[in-house]
N, C-alpha and C positions, 0 to 999 in steps of 0.2 A: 459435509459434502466435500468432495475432495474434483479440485479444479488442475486444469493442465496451462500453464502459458508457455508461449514460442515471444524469444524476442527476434525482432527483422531488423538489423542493422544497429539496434542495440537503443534505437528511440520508438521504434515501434512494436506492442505488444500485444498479443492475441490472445485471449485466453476460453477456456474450451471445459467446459464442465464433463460430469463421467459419461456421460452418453455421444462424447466427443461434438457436443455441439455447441454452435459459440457462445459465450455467457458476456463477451465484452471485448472492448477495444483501447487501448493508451498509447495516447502518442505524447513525447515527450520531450523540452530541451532540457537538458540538464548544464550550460553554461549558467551564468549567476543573471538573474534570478529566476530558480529551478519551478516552469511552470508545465505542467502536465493538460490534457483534454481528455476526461472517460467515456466511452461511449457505450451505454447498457442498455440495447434496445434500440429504442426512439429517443431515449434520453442521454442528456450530454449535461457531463461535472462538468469544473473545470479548475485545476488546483492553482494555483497561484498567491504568493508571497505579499503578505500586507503590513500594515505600519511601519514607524519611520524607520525601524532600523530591519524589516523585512525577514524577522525571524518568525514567524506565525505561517503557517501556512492554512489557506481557503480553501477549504472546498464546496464551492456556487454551487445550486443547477436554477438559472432563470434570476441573476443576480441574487437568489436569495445563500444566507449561508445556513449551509447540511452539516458541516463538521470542520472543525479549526486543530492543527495539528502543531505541536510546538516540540522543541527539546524541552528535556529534560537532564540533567546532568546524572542523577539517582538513580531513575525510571528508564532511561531512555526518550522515544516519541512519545509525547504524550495525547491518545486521539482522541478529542471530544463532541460525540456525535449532539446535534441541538435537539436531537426528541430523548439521548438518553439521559440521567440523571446523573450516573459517576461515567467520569471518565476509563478508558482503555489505554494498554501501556504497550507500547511495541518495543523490544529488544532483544539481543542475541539468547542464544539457547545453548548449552554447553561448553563447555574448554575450548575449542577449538573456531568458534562461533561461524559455522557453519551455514545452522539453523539458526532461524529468526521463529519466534511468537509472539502473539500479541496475547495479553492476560486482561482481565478486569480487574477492578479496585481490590479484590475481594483472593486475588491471588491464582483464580480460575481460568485456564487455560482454555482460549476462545478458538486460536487458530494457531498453524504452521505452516511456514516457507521454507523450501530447501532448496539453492541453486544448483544446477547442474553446467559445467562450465563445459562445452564438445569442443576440441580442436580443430574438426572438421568443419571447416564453416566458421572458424571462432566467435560462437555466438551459445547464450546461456537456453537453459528451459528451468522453469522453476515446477516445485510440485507443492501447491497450495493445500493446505485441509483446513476446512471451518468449521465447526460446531455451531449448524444455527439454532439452538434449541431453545437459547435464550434472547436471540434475537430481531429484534422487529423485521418485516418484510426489505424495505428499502434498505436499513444496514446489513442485512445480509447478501444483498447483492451487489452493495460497492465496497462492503469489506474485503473481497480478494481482489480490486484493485487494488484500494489504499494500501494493502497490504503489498503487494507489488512496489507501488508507487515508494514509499517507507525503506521496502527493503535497497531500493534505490538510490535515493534519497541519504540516507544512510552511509550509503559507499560513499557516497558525493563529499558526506561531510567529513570524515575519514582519510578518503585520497588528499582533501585541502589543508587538513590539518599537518600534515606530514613537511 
């Protein structure tokens, strides 16, 4: 399924599935420590940085947790949903790392992100594609956030490192 985000100001993100209707919402701070809020529906994630040294990242909905997302040095992100059984790997895609994917254990390509950066407005749109095929119902529809959220995420750790 191939989804459309709009960022608004560069913490707020809208995202709009093929029939251009909304599929979700992320607001986010990215100063330290990098916590996000999805909204899909009626229902509300909410990503946020746990244990003592705050490299894990949560993803709640109702205090429970859905998915725990960590680095990887190898892999990249490494995102591990609580109903799946192996984990998913979020990291760049080609020479130029452009594009981002996330894969399964198994080396199968699940999904892609590609930024689009406008000067007008200096603000990005991404174009997401996911293959739900193999996917349960609920990680298929917070997969093109966290994927959002990651490819973000990501930059964050990146810009710091420098």
């Amino acid at each position: 399924m191939h989804y459309t985000a709009n960022s608004q100001a560069g913490r707020r993100f809208e995202v709009y599935n093929d029939a251009n209707t909304p599929a979700g919402t992320m607001e986010c701070n990215f100063w330290w420590p990098a916590k996000a809020v999805i909204t899909i529906g009626d229902t509300v994630y909410r990503v946020a940085p746990a244990g003592f040294w705050q490299s894990t990242m949560q993803v709640t909905r109702n205090d429970s947790t859905i998915a725990e997302i960590k680095f990887s040095i190898s892999k990249g992100l490494r995102i591990h949903f609580s109903t799946a059984a192996t984990p998913y790997f979020f990291r760049h895609k080609g020479f130029w790392h452009t594009r981002y994917a996330i894969w399964d254990e198994y080396g199968q390509e699940i999904g892609v992100i590609e930024p689009h950066f406008h000067w007008k407005g200096l603000k990005y749109t991404y174009d997401i594609d996911v293959h739900t095929h193999t996917l349960d119902k609920e990680t298929a529809r917070l997969l093109p956030m966290l994927m959002l959220y990651c490819l973000r995420h990501t930059h964050r750790l990146a810009a710091g490192a420098q």
